[in-house]
C-alpha positions in Angstrom: 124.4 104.5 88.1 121.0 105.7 88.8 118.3 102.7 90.3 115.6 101.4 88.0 113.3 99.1 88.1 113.6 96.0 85.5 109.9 95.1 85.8 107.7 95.1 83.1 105.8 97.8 81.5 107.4 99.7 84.9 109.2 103.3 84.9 110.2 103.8 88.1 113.3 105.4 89.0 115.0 106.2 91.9 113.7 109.5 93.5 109.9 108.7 92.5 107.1 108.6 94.3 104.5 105.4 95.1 100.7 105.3 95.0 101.2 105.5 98.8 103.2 108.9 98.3 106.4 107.8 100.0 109.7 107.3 97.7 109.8 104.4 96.0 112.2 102.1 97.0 114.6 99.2 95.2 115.4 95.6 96.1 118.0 93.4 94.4 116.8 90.2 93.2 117.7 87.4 95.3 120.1 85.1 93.3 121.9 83.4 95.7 118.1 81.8 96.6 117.0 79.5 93.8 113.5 78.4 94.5 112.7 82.2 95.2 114.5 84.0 92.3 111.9 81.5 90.3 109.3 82.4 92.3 109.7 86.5 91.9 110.4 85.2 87.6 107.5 83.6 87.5 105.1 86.7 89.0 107.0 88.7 86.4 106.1 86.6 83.7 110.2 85.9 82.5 110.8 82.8 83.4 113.4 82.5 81.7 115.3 86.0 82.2 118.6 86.2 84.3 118.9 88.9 86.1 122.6 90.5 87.1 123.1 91.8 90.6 123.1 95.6 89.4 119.1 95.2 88.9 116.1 95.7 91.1 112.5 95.5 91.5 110.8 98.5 93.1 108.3 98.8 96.2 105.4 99.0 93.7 105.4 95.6 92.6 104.9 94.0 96.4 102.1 93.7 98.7 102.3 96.0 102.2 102.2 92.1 103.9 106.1 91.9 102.2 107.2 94.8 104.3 108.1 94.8 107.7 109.1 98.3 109.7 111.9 98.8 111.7 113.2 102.1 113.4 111.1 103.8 110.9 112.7 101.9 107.7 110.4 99.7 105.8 112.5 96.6 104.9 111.5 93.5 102.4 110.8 90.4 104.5 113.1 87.5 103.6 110.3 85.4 102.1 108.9 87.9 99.7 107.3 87.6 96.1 106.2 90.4 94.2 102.6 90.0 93.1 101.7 93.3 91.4 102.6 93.9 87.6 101.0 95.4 85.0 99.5 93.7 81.7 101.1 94.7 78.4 99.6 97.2 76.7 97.2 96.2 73.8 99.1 96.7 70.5 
């Protein structure tokens, strides 16, 4: 099953490309941590959506301070939110 991203009003599929020009890549959302699964809702703007554990966010959506580097593999650090999202389109 090919990796999405379940943000809104985002495209992103495994295999593209970020505005940085590396591969975008995919994080689960954290469930089993309450307080910050509301938190990374909120950003999005569905507070009241429940994600399953087969759906992810991409890179695109967090700030490079969310990211920490190791042996050349950028990893989400534990306390992340993702801040950037895209308003609807007018209709």
């Amino acid at each position: 099953m090919p990796k999405y991203c379940r943000a809104p009003n985002c495209s992103n599929t495994a295999g593209s490309l970020g505005a940085d020009n590396r591969p975008v890549s995919f994080y689960k959302f954290p469930l089993k941590d309450g307080p910050r699964l509301q938190a990374w809702l909120r950003h999005m703007g569905r507070e009241h959506w429940v994600p399953s554990c087969h759906q992810h966010l991409c890179s695109e959506h967090f700030t490079p301070s969310c990211f920490q580097w190791r042996w050349g593999v950028r990893y989400l650090r534990p306390d992340a939110v993702p801040s950037i999202f895209s308003q609807a389109p007018p209709a």
